[in-house]
Every structure is written in C-alpha cells, then in structure tokens.
N, C-alpha and C positions, 0 to 999 in steps of 0.2 A: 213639245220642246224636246229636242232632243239632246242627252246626256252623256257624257263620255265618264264610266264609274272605273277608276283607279284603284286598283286591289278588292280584293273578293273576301276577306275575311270574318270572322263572326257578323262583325256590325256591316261590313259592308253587305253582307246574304241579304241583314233582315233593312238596310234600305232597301235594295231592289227589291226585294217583297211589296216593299211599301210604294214605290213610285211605277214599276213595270206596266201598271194597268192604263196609265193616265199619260205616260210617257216614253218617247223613245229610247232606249237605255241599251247601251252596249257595253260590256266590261272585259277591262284592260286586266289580265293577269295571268300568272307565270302557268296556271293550268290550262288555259286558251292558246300559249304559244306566245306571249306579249312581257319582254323581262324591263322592268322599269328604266333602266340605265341605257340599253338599245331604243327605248320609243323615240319615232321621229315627230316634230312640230305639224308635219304634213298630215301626219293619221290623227292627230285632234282639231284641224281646222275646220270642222266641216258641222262640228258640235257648238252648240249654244249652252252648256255648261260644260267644265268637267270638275266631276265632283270629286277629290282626293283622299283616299280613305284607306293610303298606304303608310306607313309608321311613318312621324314627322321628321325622320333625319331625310328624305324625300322632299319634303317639301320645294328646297331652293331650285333642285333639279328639274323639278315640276312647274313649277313657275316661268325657268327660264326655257323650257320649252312652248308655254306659251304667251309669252311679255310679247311676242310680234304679232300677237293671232288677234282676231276679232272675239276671241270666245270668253265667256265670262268665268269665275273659277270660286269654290268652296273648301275648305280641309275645315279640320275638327283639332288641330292642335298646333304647339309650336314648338320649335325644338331647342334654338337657344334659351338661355337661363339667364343673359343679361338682360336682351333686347328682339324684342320679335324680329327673324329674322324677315318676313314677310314683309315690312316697312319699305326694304328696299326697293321694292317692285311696283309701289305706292302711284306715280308717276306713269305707269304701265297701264291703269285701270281707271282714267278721268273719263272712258267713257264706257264702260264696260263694268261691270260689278266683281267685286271680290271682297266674299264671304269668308273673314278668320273665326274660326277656332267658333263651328257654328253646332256645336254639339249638347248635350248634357253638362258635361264640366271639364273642361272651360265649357260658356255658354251661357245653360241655362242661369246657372249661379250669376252672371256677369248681368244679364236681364235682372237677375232681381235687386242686385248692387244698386245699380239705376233706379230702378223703383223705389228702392228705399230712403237713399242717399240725402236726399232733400239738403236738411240743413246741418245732417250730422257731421260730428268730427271724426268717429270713428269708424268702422265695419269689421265684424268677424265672421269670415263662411264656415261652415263646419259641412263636410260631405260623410253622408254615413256610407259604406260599403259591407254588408252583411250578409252573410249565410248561416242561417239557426243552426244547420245541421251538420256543417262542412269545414274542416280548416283546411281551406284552398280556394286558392284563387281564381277568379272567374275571367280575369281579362289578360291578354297575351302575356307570357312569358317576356318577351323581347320588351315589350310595355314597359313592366315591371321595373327588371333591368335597367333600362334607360332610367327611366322615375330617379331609380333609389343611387343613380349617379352623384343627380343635383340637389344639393340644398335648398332647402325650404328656402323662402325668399318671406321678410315683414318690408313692409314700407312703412316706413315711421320718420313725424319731420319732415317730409320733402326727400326723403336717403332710401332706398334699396339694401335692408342687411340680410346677408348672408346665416344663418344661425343652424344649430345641428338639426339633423333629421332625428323624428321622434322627442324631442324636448319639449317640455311643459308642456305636460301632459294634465290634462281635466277630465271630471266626469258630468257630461250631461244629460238628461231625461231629456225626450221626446220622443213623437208618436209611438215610434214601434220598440220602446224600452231605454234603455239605460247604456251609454258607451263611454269607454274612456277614449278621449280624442290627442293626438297629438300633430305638432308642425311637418307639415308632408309637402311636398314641392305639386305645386300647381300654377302654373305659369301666366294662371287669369290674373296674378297679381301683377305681372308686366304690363300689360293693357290698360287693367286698370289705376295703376299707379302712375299712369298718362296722362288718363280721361279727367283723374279726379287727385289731382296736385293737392291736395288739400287735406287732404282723409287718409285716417291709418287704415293700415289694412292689412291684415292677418289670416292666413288659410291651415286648417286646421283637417285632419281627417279620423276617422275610428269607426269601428267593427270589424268583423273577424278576418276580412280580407286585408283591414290596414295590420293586423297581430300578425298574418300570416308575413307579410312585405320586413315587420319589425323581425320577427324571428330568423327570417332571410339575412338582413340587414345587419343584424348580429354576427350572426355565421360566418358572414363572405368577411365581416372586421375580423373575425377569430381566425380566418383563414380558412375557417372549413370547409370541404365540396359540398357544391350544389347541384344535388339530382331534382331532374324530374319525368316522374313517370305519367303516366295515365292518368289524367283529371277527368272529373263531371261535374257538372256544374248543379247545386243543391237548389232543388225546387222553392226551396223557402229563400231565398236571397232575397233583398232590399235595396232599394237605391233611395237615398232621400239628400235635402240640402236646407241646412237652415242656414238663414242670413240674420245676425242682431249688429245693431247700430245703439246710438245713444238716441236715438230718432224714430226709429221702427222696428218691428224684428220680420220675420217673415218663416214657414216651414213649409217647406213640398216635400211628402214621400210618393213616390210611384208604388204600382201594388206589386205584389210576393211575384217572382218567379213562375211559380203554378199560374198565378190566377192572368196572370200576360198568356202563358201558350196556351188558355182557352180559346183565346180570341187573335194572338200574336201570335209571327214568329219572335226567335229572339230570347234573352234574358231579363234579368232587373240588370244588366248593364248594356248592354247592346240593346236592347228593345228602347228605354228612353235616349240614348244619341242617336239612334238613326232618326228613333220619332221627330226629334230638336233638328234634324237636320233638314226633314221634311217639309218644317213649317217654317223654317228661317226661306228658305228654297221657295216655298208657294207665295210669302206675304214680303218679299225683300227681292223680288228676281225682277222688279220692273226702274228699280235703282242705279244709278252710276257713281263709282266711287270702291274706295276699300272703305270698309270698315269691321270694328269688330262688334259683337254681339251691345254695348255700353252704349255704343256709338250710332247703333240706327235711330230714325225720328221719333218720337215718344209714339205715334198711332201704329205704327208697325211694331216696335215691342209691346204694346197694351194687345195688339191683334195676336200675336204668337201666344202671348199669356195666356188670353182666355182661352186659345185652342188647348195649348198644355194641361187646364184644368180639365178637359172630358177626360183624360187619361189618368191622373190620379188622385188617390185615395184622400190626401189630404194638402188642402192649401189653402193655408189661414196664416192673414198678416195680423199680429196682436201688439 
C-alpha cells in the first residue's frame, strides 16, 4: 500500500515507525521541502492513502485537494466546534474510504461509546493525561492553544450546549490513582451526538497535563504572557480513557511512558494515536464510505479492540 503521510511531527515520527516496514510511505513536510498550502492534487494522486497528521485547521485544504482523486484519506481530529467540518466532503468518498478522527481521542474513546452504548441513556468519557513527575505538557503547543479556544461541548436532550471550560469539576479513582477531572473540549461529542440522537453525552478530562492547560487558561483570562521554553516530556506519563453509561462502564490505560520506549517509539501520547491509527488503517482500509470511528461495522471495531488490548495495561468492562 502505498501512503502519502502529511506532517512529520511527534505522532506523525512514531506512525511511520509503525507502518514503514510493511508499507510504502512518503512524507509530505516543510523539512522535505513540501509547505501544505503550495501542495498540488497531482503529487497525492498516485497514493492509495493519504494519511493527515497536520494540526486540523488543514484539514478542509487537505480534503479539497483530494475530493477529485481516486485516493482514500485518514486525519486524527476536527476542527470545527459546531459541526465536523469533514461532512462536507461526505459525497466525495462513496467509493473510496475516509477515516475521521481515527486516533486515541477522538477514537478510541468513540469505539468504546459504541461498545457500550446498548440500551443506555447516558455516557460520560473521562480522558486521563498524566505525568507523575512533570507539569508540562506533552502534546503540541499550537494543540493546546487551539483546544483551549473552544468550549466544552455536553449534548443533553437532543441540543448541543456550549458550557465553560474547566467547570464541574470531580474527583475520580482509577487504575493509575486518583484525578480531579473537569469539562475540556473534545470534539468526539460532535460525531457522536449524531450517531446516537438519544444519549447524553458529556466529555470530561484530568491529570497534570489537564492542570497544566487550566493554569494556562487562567493566565491568558488574566491577560498574562505566555512563554514557553524548553519542554521534556516525563517518562512516567499516562494516557488512559474511561467510559461509564447507565448501562456499562468500561477503563483502558496504556502503559507509563518508560515502559512504551522499551519496545516503542513515541510517548503515553503519541505512541497510543499513532498505534489507533494503525489498526483503524489495517482492519477498515478495504471499506467504502466516510465514517467515523462509532460508525464502522461492529466486526471491525470488536477487531481494532482486541488488537488495542495487546498494547495495554489495563482493559476491564465492569
């Protein structure tokens, strides 16, 4: 297969890590000589993916480059905060595939939604982001930023509300300790408040990486400057996702930072999205259509799942 990869950054490294051996892989990015906004439609036609794994205000640009191409296409996020902008392009892929928002989170969490969903009325995600030893952020700056523009989104009723970032706030236990979590903008509540008209749905996030974003968040209300210097990213980081319903509950952590670059490249953030982008990529690439992660047929997400389990530490539906 050959792949046309769109941005080279943390998580985009440790895909190509992951796919290189098995696949043709060429990537598109500004240290190659390749600036997103000059690519022509001509230089991705000759590819049978291209995987997009450039920060999602790209996205529409990326699309409308290839809406006339035979090639099929994946990103890991979205960028509007109403409505997936990717919808529009819907039309473009009845015969050809495209993979939304095929990452860790959005993603994996959207796989588990489904899973559990059955006959429940409600869902709440909780995404933990953690470092034991570090207050600092492990995933892009520019990320970040963007993130802490939008508002949390609840869907409750049938309605889409807008409600402040960081409010009501909880403390929960699981596996790897004890977090206080608050309302953090994650845009799998657009998707999924599609798929499933029915179901409240509430996204929640906590550990030190969400404290860090809150302290930020504070600051830029206060007015005050935001530097930033030099970061590393702490060996002990965590990436984990619980899902409880009235119905099910469900918890996945992936394991510590360390214990990934035994065997990985990558972090406890970049190491599980590329992995979720691998396996969406290996068990969904013989499909036509868009869809998002909710949306594939129940034997391809039960197939994704059980690959996800060799990868981490803990995943028990109770």
């Amino acid at each position: 297969m050959k792949i046309a990869l769109l941005g080279y950054g943390k998580t985009g490294q440790v895909f190509y890590s992951m796919v290189r051996d098995r696949h043709e892989v060429k990537v598109f990015d500004k240290k190659r000589g390749y600036v997103v906004e000059k690519l022509k439609s001509e230089e991705l036609k000759d590819f049978d993916f291209v995987v997009n794994l450039l920060p999602c205000k790209y996205n529409e640009l990326v699309l409308n480059l290839i809406k006339e191409l035979e090639v099929s296409y994946v990103d890991f996020s979205t960028f509007r905060s109403d409505k997936p902008e990717q919808l529009k392009f819907k039309e473009f892929f009845k015969n050809r595939l495209a993979l939304l928002n095929a990452g860790v989170a959005p993603g994996l969490d959207n796989l588990l939604v489904a899973e559990i969903a059955g006959n429940a009325r409600w869902v709440k995600i909780y995404l933990i982001e953690h470092q034991y030893d570090l207050f600092s952020p492990s995933w892009s700056v520019e990320d970040m930023m963007l993130t802490l523009q939008d508002k949390p989104l609840v869907y409750k009723k049938g309605k889409l509300i807008a409600v402040d970032n960081f409010s009501e706030p909880e403390v929960k236990q699981c596996s790897s300790g004890c977090f206080w979590f608050y309302r953090f903008f994650g845009e799998e509540v657009l998707s999924l408040s599609l798929n499933f008209p029915r179901l409240d749905i509430e996204l929640k996030a906590g550990g030190s990486e969400i404290e860090v974003a809150k302290f930020i968040y504070s600051l830029k209300k206060s007015g005050g400057n935001i530097q930033f210097g030099n970061k590393r990213v702490d060996e002990e980081g965590v990436f984990g996702i619980i899902v409880e319903s009235d119905h099910k509950n469900v918890e996945v952590m992936f394991p510590k930072a360390s214990e990934i670059k035994k065997k990985f490249a990558g972090n406890h953030i970049t190491f599980p999205t590329a992995l979720l982008g691998t396996l969406f990529l290996k068990h969904a690439k013989e499909l036509k259509g868009m869809y998002f992660p909710e949306e594939l047929p129940e034997d391809i997400r039960k197939k994704i799942l059980n690959d996800v389990k060799k990868y981490t530490t803990v995943f028990k539906f109770y």
